[in-house]
N, C-alpha and C positions, 0 to 999 in steps of 0.2 A: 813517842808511841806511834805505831807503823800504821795506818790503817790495814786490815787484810781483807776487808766481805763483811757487809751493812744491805741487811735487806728488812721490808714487812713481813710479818710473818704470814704463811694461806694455811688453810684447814692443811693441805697435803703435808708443810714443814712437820705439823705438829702432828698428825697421826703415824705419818711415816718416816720421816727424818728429814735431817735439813740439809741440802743439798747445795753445793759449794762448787762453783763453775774453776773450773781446773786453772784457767786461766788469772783468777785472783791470787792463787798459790805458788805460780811460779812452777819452776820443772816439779811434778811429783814424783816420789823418792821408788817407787814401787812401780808393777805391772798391771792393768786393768786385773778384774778381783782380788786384788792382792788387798789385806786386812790389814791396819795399827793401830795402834790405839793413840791418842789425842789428850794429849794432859793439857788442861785448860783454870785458868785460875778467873773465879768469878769476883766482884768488887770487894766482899769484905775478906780474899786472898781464899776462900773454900778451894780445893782441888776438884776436878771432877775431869773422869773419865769416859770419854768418847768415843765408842768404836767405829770406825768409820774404812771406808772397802771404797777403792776407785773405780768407778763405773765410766759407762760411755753409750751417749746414746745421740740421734741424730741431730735436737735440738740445742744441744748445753755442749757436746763433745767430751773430753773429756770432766770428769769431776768427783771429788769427794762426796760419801754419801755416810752422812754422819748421823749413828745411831747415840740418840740424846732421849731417850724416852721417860728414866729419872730423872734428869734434870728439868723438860716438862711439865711433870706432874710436879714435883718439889717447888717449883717455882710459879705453879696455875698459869701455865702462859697462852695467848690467845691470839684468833688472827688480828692480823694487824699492828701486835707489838712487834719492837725494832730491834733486832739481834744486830749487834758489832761484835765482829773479832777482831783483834788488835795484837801485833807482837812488839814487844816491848823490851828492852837491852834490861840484861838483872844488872845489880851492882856491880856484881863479879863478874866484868867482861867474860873470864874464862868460862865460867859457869853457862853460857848462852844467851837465850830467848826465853821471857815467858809467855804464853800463850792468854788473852785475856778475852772472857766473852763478857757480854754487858748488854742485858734488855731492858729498855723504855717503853712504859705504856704512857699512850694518848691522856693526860684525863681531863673534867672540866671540874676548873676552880675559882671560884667567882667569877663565873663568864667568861674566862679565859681558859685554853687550852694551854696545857702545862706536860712536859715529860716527865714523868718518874720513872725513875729506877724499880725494875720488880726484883 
């Protein structure tokens, strides 16, 4: 499994989308505004669809700007949890890549900090 972009989350991911510096992705397939959608497979194999539109702006330069607002709310996710993307080889060489997201919250358990899975 690939790593592709692991960040914390800020208020901003989660009320406005989560924003993916161009450079974690490699050449992007499209032209600034240009719209795809992102099939993304979460831990227990759920599908979930991603809209996401290349933007650019002075600080990030290029970058995906991924609308994830259901998955969000579905999942109560908060700042500071830990989003990974990860691309990962199917069985079926031929078949491609799958797309994998996976968040970790922080918690305390018996005096230890521990990540789960949300």
């Amino acid at each position: 499994m690939a790593l592709v972009f692991s960040k914390f989350l800020t208020a901003d991911d989660i009320e406005n989308g989560l924003s993916i510096p161009g450079c974690s992705l490699g050449p992007l397939p499209f032209q600034e505004g240009q719209s795809m959608n992102m099939h993304v497979h979460d831990g227990n194999g759920h599908e979930w669809i991603f809209c996401s539109t290349i933007r650019r702006n002075e600080s990030m330069g290029h970058f995906l700007s991924v609308g994830w607002n259901k998955f969000v709310r579905e999942r109560d996710l908060r700042v500071d949890d830990k989003v990974t993307i990860h691309e990962e080889a199917m069985k079926n060489q031929a078949m491609g890549t799958w797309i994998k997201v996976e968040v970790k919250r922080k918690i305390r358990l018996f005096g230890e900090d521990v990540w789960a899975d949300v």
